[in-house]
N, C-alpha and C positions, 0 to 999 in steps of 0.2 A: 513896336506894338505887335504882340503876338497874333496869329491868324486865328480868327474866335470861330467857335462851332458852327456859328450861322450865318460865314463868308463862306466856310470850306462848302457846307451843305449846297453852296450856291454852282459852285466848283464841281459838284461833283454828282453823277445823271443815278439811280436805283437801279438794279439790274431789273430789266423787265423780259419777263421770257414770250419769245413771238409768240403769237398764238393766243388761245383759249384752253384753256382744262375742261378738256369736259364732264359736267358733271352727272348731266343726262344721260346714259347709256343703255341704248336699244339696239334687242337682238331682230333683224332683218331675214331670219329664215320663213314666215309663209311667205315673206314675196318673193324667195329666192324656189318655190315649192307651186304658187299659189299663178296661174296663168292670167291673162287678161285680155279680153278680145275690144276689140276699138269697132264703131257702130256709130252710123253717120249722124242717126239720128236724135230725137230727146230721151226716146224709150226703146225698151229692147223686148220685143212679145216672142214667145215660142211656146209650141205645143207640147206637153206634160200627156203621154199615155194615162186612159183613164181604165178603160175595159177593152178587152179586147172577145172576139167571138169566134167559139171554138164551133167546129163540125160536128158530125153524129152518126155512130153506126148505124146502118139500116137496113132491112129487110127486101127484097127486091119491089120494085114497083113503088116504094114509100115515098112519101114526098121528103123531098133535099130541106132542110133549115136553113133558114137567110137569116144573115146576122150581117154587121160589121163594127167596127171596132170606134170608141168615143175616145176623145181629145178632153183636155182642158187645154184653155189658154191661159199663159201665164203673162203678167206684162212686169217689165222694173225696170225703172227710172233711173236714170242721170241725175247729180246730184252736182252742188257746187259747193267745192272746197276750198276755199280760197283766206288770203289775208294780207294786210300790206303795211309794209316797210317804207315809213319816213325818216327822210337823212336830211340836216340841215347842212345845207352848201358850205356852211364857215368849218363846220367840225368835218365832215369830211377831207377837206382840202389842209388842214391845220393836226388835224392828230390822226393821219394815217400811214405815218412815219414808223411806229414797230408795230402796226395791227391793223390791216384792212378791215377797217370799220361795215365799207358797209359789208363786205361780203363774209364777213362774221355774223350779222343781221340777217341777210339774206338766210346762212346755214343755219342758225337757231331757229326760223321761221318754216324752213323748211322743216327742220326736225319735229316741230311745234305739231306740224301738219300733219306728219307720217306718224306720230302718236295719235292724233284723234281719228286717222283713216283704221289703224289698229283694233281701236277700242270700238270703233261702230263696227267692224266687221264680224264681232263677237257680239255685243251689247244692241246695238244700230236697233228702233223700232219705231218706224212711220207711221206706227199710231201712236203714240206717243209725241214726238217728235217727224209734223209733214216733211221737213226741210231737210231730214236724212234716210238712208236706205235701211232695211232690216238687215239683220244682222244672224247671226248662226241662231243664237237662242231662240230667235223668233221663229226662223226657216225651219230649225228640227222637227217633224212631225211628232204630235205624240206618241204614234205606231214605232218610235225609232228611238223613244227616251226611254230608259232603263234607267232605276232607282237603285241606288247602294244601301240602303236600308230605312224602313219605314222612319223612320227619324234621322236618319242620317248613318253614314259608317264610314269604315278608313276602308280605303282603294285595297283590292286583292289583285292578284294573279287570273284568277278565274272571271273577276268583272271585268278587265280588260280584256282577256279572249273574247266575252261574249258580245263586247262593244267592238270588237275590231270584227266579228261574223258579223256582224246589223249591218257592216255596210257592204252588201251580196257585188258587187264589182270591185272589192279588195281598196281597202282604206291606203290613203299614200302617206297617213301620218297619225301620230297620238297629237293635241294638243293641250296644253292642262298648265296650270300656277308652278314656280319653280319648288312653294311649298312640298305641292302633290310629288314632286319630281324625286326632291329630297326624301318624301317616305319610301318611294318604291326601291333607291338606291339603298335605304336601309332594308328593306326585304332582303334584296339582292345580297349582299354583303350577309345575311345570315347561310348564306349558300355556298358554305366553302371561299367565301371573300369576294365573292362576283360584285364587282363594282359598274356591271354593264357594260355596252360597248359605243361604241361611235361608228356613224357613216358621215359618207362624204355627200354633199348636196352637188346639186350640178350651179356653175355659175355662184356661185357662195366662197368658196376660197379655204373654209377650213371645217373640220369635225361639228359634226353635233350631235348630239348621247342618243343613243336607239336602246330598243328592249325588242328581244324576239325579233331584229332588223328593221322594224317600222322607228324611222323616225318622230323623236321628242321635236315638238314647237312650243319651247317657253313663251306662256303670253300673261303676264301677271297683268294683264286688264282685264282677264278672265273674273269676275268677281265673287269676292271672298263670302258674302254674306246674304248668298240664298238663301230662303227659306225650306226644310222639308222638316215635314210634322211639327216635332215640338224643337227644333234645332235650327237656332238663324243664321248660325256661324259655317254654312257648306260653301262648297265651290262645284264646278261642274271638268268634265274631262269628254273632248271631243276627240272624235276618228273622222277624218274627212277623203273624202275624194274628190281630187283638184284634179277637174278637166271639163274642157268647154265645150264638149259633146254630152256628158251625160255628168259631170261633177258638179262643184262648187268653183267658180272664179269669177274674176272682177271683169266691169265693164269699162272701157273709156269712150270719150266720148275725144276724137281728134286722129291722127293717126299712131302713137304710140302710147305707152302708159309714161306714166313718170310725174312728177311734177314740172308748171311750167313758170319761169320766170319772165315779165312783163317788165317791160321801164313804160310807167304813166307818165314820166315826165313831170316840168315843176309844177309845185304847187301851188295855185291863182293867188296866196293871201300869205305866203309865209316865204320864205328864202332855203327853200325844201324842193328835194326832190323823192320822189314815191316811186315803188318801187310793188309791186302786184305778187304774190306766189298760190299758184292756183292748179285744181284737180278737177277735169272733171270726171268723175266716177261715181260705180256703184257695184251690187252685187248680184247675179243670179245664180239660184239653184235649179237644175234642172231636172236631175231624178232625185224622186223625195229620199231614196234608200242609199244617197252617195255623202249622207252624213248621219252621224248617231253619238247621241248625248247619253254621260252617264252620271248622272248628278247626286247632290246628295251625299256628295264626299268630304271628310271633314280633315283631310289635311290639306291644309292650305297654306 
């Protein structure tokens, strides 16, 4: 009796390749840029320079001007970021033989996470939503938002100089959609073939494309579909300055940043165990003039 297709099939195992493909692919340069200070508590308050009181020439015998200088205070919050991974005991123990199941779970959950820490760091607005922190759009002072054109218009050469002077303590980066990214390298490229250049990040590992030596931050959670005037199709293009004395950077709440992974342990009602991946963080800005938006830009 010949050996029939569906003994052999039985015979013989699929080539399975270890691992995962990944198909999610996230660029990690603001956090290799973007500092983060750890803070015992739930909230993190600091003073915001408001007025300050200057002196005054005077005439002999004049009376002196008494002044001094006003604060605001700022406060922001600690946030939680968390989510969790059930594994059922049987499949764990049973099909972890070409692919660490859970710790495939654990790293898509993770990555899950560092997407939405992303997109609120841009997006983020606590009135809207109490349960997350604001975000860059929200924090840009209007004093600090520059329009690319009453309706909207394509990114120049010259709106970018004047978005990278807004922020008067030297911006440590552009960050903008890889759309916008893709126009300005056509500009370039009109220039005798300049296809721009690359720097090195610290702690990063490889190039990332600068213009005029300020580094590009591809964050296509940036979104496409502002509103200016009659044009609903913009995106926006930030210059930041990341530093915990007077920038933009993150807060944690624990001793270092990072995400943290938890075992809860089994689950009371099922043949599961749970597994916790969690943030706590959030954002503060502390001089209003260590970021600046320039919106209104319609390559996206």
């Amino acid at each position: 009796m010949p050996l029939l297709e569906v003994e052999a099939n039985k015979l013989s195992e699929d080539l399975l390749e270890r691992g995962v493909i990944e198909e999610i692919i996230d660029r990690e340069e603001m956090f290799a840029l973007m500092p983060f200070k750890s803070i015992d508590g739930k909230a993190y308050l600091y003073n915001r320079e408001n007025e300050i009181s200057e002196g005054a020439f005077l005439d002999p015998y004049e009376a002196i001007p008494e002044g001094a200088a006003t604060f605001t205070e700022v406060t922001t919050r600690l946030r939680i970021l968390a989510g969790d991974v059930d594994m059922d005991k049987f499949l764990l123990s049973t099909q972890s033989d070409a692919n660490p199941q859970l710790a495939i779970q654990i790293a898509s959950k993770a990555k899950a996470l560092t997407r939405k820490l992303k997109r609120t760091m841009v997006n983020g607005n606590n009135g809207v939503n109490p349960k997350e922190f604001d975000g860059l759009k929200v924090l840009t002072p209007a004093a600090q938002t520059l329009v690319a054109g009453v309706n909207g218009a394509a990114v120049t050469f010259s709106a970018l100089d004047e978005l990278k002077d807004a922020v008067k303590l030297g911006a440590d980066c552009f960050m903008m959609r890889q759309g916008t990214w893709r126009a300005l390298k056509a500009l370039l490229r009109g220039f005798n073939g300049n296809a721009a250049d690359t720097i090195m990040l610290p702690n990063f590992g490889r190039p990332v494309p600068a213009i005029d030596g300020m580094p590009i931050i591809i964050n296509d959670f940036i979104t496409a579909d502002e509103v200016q005037g009659t044009s609903t199709v913009t995106t926006s293009i930030y210059a930041i300055k990341f530093d915990e004395s007077v920038g933009f950077h993150g807060i944690v709440g624990g001793e270092a940043a990072g995400l943290k992974v938890e075992e809860i342990g089994t689950i009371q009602n099922k043949d599961a165990v749970r597994y916790r991946v969690k943030w706590y963080v959030g954002a503060a800005l502390k001089a209003t003039h260590a970021v600046a938006r320039l919106k209104g830009v319609t390559n996206i």
